[in-house]
N, CA, C, O and CB atoms as a CASP TS submission, in Angstrom:
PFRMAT TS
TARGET T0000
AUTHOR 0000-0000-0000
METHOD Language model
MODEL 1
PARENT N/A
ATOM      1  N   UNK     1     -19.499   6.135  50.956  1.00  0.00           N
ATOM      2  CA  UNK     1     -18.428   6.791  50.241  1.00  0.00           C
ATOM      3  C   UNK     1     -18.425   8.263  50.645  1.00  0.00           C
ATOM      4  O   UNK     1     -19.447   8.942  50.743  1.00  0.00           O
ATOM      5  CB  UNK     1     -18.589   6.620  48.699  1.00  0.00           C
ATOM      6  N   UNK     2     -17.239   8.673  50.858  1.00  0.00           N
ATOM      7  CA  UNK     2     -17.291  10.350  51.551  1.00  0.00           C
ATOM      8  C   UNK     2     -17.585  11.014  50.153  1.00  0.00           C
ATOM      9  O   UNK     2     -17.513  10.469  49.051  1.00  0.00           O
ATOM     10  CB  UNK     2     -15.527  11.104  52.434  1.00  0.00           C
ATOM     11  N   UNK     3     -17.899  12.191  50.415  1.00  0.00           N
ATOM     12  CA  UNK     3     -18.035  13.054  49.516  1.00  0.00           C
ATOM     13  C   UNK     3     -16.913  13.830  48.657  1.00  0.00           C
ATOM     14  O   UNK     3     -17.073  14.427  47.592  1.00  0.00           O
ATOM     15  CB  UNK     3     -18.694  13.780  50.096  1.00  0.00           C
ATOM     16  N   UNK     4     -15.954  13.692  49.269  1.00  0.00           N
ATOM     17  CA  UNK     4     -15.167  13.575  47.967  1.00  0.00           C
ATOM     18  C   UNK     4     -14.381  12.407  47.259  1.00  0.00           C
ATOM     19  O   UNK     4     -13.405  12.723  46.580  1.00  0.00           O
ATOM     20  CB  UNK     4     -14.307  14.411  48.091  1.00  0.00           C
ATOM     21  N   UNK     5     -14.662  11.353  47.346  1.00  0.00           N
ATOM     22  CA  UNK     5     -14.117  10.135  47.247  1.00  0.00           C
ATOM     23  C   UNK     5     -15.400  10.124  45.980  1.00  0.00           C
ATOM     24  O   UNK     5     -15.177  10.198  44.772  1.00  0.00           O
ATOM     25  CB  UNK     5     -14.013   8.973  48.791  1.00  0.00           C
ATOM     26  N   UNK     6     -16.830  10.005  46.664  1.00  0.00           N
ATOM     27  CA  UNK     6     -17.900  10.483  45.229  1.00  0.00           C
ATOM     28  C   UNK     6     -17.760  11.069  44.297  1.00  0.00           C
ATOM     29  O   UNK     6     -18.077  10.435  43.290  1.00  0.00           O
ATOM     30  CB  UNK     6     -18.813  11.134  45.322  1.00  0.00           C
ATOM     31  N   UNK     7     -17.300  12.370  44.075  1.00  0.00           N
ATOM     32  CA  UNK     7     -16.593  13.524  43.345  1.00  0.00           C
ATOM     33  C   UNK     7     -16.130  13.043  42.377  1.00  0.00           C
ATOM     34  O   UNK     7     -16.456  13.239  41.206  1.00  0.00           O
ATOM     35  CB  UNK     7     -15.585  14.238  43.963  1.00  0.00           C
ATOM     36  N   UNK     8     -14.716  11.858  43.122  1.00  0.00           N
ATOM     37  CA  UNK     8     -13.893  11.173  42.058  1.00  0.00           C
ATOM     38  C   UNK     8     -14.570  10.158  41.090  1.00  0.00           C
ATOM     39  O   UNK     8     -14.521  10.004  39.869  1.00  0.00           O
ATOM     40  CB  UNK     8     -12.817  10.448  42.735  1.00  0.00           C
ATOM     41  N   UNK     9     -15.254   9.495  42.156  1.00  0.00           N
ATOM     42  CA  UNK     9     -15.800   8.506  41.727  1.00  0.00           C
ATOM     43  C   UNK     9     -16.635   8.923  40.006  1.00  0.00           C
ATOM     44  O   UNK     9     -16.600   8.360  38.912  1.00  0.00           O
ATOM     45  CB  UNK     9     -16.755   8.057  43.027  1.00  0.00           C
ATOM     46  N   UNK    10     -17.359  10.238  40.549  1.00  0.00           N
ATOM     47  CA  UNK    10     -18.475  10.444  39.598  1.00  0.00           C
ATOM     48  C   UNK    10     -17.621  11.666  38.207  1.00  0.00           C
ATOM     49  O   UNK    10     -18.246  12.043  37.215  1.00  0.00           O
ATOM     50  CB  UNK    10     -20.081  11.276  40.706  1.00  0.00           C
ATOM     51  N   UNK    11     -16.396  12.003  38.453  1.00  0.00           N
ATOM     52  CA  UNK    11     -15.848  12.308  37.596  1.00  0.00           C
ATOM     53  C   UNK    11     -14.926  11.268  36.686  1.00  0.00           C
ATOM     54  O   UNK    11     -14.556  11.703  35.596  1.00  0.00           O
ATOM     55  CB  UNK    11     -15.355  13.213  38.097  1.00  0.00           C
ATOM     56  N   UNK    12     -14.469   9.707  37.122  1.00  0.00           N
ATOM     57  CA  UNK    12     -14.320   8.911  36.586  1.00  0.00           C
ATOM     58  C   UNK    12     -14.998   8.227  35.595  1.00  0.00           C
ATOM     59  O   UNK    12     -14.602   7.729  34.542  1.00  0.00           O
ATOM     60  CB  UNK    12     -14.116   8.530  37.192  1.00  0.00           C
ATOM     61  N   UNK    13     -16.625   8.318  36.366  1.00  0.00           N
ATOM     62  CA  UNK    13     -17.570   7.842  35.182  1.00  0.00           C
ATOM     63  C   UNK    13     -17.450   8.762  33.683  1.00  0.00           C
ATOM     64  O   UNK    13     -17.508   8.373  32.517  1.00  0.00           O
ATOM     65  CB  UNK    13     -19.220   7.983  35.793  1.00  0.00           C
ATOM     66  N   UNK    14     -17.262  10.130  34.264  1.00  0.00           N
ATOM     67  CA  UNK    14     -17.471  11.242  32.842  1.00  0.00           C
ATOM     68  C   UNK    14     -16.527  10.797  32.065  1.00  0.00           C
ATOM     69  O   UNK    14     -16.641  10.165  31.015  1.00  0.00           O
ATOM     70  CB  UNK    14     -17.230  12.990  33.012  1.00  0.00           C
ATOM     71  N   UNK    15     -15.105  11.325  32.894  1.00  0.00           N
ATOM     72  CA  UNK    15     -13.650  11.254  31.796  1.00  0.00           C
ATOM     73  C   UNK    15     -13.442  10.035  31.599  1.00  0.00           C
ATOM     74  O   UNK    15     -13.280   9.715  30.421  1.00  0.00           O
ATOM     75  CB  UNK    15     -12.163  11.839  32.303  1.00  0.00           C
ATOM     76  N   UNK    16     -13.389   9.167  32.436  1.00  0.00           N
ATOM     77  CA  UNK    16     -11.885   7.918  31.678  1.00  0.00           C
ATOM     78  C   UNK    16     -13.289   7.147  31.281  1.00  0.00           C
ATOM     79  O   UNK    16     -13.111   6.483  30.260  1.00  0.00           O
ATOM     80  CB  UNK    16     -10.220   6.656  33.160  1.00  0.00           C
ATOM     81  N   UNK    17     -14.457   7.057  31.726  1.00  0.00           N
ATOM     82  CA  UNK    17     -15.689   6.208  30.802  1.00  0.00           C
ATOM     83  C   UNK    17     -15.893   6.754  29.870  1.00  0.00           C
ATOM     84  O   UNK    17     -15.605   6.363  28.739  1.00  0.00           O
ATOM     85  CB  UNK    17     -17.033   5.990  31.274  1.00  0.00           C
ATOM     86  N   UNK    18     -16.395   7.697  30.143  1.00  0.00           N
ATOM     87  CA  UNK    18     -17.271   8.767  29.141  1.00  0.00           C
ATOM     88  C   UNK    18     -18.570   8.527  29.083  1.00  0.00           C
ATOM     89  O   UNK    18     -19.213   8.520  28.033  1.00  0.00           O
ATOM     90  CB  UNK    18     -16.891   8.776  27.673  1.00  0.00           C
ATOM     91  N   UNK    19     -19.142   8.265  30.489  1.00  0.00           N
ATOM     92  CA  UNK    19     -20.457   8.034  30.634  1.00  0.00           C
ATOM     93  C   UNK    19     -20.837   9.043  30.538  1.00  0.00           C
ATOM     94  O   UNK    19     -19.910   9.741  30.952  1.00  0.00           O
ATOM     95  CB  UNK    19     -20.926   7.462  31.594  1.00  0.00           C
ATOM     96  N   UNK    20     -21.978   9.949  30.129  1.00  0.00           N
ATOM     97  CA  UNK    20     -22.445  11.135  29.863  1.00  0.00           C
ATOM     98  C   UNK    20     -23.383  11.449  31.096  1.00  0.00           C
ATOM     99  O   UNK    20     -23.906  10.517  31.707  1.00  0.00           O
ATOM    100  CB  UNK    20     -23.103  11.157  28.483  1.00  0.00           C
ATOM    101  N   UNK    21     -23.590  12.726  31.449  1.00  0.00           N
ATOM    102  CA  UNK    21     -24.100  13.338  32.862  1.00  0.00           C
ATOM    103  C   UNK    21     -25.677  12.669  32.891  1.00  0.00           C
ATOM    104  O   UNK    21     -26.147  12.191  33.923  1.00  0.00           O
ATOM    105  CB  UNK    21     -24.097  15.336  32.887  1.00  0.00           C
ATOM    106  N   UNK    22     -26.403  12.714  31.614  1.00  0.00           N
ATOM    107  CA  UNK    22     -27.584  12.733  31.687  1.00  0.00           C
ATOM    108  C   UNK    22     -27.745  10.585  31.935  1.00  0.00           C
ATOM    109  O   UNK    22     -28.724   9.913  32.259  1.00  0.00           O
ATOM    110  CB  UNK    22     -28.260  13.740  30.116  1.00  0.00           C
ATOM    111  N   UNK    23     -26.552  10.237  31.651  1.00  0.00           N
ATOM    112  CA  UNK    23     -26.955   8.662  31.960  1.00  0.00           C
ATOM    113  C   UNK    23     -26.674   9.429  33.648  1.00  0.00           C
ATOM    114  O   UNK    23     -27.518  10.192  34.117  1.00  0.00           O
ATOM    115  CB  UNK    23     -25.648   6.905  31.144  1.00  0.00           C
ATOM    116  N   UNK    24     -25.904   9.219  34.101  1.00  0.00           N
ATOM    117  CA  UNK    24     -25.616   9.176  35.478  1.00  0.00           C
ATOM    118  C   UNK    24     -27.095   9.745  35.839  1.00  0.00           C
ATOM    119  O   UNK    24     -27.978   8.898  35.973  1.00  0.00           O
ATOM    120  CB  UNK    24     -24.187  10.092  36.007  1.00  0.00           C
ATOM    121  N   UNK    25     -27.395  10.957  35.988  1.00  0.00           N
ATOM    122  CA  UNK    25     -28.843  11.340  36.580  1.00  0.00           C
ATOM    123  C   UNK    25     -29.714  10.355  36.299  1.00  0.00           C
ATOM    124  O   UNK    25     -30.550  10.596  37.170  1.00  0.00           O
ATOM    125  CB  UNK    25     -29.472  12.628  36.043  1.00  0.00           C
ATOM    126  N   UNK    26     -30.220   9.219  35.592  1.00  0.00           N
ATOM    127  CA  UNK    26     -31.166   8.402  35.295  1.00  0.00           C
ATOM    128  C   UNK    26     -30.631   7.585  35.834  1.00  0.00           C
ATOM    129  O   UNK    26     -31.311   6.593  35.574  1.00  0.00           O
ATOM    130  CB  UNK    26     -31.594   8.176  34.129  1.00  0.00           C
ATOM    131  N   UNK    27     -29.525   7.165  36.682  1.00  0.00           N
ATOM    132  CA  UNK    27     -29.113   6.250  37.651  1.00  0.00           C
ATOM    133  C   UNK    27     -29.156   6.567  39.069  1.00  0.00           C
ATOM    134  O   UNK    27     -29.216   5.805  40.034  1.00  0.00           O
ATOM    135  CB  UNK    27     -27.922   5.924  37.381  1.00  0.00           C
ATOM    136  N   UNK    28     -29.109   7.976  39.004  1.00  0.00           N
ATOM    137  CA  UNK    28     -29.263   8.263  40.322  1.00  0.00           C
ATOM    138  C   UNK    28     -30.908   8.315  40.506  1.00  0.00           C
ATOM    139  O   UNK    28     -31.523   7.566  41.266  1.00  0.00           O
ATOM    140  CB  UNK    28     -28.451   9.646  40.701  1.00  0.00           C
ATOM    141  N   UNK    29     -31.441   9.217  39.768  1.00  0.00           N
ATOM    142  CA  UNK    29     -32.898   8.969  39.740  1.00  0.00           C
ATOM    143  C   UNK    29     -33.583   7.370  40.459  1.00  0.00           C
ATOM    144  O   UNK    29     -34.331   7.206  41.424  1.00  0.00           O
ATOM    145  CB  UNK    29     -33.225   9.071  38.076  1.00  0.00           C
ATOM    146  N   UNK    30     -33.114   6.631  39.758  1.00  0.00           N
ATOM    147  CA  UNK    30     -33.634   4.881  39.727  1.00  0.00           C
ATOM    148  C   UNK    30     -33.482   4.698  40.775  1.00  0.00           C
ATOM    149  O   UNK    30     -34.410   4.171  41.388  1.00  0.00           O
ATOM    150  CB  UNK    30     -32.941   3.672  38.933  1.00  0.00           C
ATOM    151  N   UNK    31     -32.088   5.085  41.575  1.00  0.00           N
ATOM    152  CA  UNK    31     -31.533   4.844  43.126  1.00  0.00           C
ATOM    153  C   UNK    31     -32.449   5.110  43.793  1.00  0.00           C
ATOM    154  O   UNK    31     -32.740   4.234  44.608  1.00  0.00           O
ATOM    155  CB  UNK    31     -30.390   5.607  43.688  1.00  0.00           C
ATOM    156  N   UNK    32     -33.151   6.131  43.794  1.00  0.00           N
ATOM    157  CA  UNK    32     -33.862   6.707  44.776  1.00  0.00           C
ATOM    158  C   UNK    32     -35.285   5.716  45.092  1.00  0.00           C
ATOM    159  O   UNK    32     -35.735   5.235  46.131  1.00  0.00           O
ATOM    160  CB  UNK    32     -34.169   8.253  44.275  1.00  0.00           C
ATOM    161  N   UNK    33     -35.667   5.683  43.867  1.00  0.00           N
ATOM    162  CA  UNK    33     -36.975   4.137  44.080  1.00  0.00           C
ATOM    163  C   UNK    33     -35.997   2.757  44.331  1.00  0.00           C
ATOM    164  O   UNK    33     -36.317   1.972  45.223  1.00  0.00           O
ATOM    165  CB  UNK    33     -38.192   3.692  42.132  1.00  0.00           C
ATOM    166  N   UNK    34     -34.763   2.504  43.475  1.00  0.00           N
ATOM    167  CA  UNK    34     -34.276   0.852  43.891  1.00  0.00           C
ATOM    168  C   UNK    34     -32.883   1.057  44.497  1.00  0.00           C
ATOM    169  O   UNK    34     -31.807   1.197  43.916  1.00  0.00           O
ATOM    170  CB  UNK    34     -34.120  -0.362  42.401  1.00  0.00           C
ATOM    171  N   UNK    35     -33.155   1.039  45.769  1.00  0.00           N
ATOM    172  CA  UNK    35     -31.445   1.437  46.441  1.00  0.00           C
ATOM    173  C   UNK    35     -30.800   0.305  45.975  1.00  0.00           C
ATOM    174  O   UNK    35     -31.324  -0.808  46.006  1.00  0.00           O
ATOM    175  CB  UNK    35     -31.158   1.557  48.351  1.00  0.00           C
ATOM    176  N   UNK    36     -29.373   0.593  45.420  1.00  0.00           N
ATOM    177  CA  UNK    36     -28.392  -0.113  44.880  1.00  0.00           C
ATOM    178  C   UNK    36     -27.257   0.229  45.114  1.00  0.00           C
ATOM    179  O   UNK    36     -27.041   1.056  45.999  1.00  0.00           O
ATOM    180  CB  UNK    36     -28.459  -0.207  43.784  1.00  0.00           C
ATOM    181  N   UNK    37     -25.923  -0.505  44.139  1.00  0.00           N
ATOM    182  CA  UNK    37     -25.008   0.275  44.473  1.00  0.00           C
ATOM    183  C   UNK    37     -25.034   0.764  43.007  1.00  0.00           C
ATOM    184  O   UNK    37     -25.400  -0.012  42.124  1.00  0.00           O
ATOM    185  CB  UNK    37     -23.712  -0.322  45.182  1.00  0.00           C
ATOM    186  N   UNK    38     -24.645   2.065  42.714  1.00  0.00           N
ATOM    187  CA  UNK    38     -25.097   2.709  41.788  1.00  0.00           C
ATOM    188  C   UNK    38     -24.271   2.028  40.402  1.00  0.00           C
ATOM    189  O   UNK    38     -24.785   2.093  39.285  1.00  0.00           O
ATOM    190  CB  UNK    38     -24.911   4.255  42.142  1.00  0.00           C
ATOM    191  N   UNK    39     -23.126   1.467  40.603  1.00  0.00           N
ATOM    192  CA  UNK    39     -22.318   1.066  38.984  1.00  0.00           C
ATOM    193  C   UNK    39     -23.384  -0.351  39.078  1.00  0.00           C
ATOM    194  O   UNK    39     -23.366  -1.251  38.238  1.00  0.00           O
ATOM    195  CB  UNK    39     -19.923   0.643  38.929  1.00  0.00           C
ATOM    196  N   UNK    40     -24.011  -0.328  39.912  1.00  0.00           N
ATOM    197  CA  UNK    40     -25.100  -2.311  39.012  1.00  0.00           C
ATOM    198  C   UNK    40     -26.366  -1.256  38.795  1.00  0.00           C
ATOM    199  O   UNK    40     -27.357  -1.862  38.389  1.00  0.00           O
ATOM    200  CB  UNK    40     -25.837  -4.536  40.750  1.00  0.00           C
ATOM    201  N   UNK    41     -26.546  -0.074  38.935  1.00  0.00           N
ATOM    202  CA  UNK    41     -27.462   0.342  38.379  1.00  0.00           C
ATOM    203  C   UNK    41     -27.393   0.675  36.977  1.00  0.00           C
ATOM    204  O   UNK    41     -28.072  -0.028  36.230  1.00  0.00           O
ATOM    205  CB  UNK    41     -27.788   1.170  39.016  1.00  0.00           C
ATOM    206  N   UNK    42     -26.754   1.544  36.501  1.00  0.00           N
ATOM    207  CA  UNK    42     -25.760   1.650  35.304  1.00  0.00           C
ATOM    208  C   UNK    42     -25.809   0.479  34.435  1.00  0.00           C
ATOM    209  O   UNK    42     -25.991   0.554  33.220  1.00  0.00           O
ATOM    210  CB  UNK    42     -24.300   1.806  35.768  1.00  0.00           C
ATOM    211  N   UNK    43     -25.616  -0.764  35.181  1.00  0.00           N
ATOM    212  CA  UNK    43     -24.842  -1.590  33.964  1.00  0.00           C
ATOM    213  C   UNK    43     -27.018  -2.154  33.750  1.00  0.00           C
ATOM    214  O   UNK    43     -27.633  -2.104  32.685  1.00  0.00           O
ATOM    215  CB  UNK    43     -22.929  -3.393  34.690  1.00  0.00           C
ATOM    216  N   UNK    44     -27.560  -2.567  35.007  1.00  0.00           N
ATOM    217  CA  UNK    44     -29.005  -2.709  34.946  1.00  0.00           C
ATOM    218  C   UNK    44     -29.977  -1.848  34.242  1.00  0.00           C
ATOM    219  O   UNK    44     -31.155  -2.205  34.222  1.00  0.00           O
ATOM    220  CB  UNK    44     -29.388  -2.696  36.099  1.00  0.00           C
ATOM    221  N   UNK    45     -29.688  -0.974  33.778  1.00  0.00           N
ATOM    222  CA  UNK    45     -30.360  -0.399  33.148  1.00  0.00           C
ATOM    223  C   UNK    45     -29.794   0.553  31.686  1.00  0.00           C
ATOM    224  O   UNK    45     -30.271   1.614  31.282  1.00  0.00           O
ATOM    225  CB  UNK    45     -30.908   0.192  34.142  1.00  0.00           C
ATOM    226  N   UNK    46     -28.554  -0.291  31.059  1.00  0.00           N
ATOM    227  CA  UNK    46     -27.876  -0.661  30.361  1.00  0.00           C
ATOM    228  C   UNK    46     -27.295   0.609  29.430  1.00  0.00           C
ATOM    229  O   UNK    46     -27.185   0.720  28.209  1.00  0.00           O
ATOM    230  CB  UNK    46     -28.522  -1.690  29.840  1.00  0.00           C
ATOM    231  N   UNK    47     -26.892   1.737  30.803  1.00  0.00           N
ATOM    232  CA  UNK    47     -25.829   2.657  30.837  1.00  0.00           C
ATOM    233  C   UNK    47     -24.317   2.541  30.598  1.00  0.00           C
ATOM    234  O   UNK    47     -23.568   3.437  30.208  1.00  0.00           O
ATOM    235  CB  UNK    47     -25.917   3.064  31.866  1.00  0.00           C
ATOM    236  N   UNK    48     -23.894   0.815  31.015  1.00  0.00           N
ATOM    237  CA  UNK    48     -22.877   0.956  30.765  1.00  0.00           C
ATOM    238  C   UNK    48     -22.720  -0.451  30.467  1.00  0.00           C
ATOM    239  O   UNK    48     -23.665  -1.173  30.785  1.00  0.00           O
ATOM    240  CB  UNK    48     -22.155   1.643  31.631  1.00  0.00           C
ATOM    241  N   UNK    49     -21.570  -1.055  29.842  1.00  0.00           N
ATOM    242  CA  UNK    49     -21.235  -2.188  29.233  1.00  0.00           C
ATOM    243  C   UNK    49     -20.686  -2.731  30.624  1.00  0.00           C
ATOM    244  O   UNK    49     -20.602  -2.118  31.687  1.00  0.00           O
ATOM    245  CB  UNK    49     -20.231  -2.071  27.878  1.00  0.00           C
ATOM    246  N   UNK    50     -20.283  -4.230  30.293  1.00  0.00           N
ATOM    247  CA  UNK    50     -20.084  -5.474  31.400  1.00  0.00           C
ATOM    248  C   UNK    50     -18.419  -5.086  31.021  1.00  0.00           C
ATOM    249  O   UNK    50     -17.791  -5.477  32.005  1.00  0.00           O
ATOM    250  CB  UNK    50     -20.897  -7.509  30.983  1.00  0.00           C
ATOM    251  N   UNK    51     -17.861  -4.744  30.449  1.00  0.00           N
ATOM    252  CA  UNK    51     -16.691  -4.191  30.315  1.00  0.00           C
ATOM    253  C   UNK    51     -16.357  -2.886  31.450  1.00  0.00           C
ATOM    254  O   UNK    51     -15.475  -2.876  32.309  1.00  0.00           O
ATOM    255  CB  UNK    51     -16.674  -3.781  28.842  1.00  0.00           C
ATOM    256  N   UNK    52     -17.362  -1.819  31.142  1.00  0.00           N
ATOM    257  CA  UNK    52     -16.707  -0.700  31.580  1.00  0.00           C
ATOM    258  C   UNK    52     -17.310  -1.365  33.505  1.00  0.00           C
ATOM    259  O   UNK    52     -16.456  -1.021  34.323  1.00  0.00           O
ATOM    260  CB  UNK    52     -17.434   1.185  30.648  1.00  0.00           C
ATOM    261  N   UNK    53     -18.179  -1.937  33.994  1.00  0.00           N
ATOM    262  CA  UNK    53     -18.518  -2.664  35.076  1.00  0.00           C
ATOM    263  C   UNK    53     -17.245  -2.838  35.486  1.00  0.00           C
ATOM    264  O   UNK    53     -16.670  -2.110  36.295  1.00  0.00           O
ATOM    265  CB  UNK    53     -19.336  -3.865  34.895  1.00  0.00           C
ATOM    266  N   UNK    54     -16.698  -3.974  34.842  1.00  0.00           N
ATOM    267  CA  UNK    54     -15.319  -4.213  35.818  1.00  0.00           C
ATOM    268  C   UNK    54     -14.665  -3.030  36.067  1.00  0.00           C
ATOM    269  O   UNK    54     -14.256  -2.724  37.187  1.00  0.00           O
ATOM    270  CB  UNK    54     -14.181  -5.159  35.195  1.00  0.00           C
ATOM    271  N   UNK    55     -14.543  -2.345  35.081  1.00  0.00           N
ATOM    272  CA  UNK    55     -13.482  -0.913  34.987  1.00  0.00           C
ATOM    273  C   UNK    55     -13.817  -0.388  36.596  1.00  0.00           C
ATOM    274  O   UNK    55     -13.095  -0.485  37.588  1.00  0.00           O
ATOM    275  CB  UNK    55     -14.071   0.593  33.459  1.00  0.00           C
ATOM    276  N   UNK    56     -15.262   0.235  36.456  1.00  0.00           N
ATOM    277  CA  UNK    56     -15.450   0.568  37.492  1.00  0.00           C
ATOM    278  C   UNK    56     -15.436   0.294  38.971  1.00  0.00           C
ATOM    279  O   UNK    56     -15.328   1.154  39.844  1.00  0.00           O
ATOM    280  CB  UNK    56     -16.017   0.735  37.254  1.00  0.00           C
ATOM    281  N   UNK    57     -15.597  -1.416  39.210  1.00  0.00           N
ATOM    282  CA  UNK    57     -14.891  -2.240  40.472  1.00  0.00           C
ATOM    283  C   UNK    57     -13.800  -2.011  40.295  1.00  0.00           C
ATOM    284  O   UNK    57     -13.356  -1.120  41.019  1.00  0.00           O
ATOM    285  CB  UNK    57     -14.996  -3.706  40.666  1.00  0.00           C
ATOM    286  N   UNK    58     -13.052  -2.498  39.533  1.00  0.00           N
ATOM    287  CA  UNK    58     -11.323  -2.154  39.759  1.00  0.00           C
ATOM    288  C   UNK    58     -10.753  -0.868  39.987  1.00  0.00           C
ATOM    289  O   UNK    58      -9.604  -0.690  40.390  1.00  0.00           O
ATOM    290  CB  UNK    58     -10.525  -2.499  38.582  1.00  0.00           C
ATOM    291  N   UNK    59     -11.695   0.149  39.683  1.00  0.00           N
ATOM    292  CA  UNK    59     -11.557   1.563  40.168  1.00  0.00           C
ATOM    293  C   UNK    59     -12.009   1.317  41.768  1.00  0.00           C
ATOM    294  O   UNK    59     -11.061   1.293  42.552  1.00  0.00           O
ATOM    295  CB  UNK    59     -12.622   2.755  39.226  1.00  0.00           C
ATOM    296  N   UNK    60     -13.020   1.176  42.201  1.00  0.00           N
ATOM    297  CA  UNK    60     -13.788   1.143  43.414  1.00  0.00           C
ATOM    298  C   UNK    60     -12.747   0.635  43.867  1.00  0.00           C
ATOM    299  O   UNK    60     -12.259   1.568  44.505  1.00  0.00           O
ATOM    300  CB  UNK    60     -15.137   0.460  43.611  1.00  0.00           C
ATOM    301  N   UNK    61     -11.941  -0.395  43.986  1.00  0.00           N
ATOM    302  CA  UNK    61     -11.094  -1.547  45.026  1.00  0.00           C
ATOM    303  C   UNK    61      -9.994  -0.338  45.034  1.00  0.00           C
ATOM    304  O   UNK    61      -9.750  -0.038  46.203  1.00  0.00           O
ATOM    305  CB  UNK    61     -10.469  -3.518  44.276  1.00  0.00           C
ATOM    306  N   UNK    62      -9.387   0.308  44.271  1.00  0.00           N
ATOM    307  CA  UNK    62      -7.689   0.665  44.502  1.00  0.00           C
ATOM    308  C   UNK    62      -8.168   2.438  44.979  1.00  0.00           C
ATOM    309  O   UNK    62      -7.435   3.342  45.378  1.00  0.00           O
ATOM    310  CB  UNK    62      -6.326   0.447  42.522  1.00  0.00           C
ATOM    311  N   UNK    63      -9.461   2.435  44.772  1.00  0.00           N
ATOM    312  CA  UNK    63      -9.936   3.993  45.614  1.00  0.00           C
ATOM    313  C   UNK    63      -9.940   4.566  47.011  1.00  0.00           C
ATOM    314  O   UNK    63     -10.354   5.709  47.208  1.00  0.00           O
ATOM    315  CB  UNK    63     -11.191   4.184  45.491  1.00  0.00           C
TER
END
């Protein structure tokens, strides 16, 4: 993902989720020991609901 395509990506999680900064850093953190793709990290370590999951693929596909 380019770096600003990330940007979006990771300002989507804030606003239209409202995932909070300090979940995201404990996902990125985790990344670094279990490379993933970071929204199955999130939902794996139960940052985010199986709801907002899809949200976020259906964001990913039309991005």
């Amino acid at each position: 993902m380019a770096p600003a395509s990330y940007s979006r990506f990771l300002r989507f999680l804030q606003e239209d989720l409202a995932i909070s900064k300090a979940s995201i850093s404990i996902a990125l953190r985790h990344r670094e020991n279990d490379p993933g793709p970071l929204p199955m990290i999130l939902w794996q370590y139960g940052l985010v609901t199986l709801e907002q999951l899809d949200q976020i693929y259906d964001w990913l596909e039309t991005a």
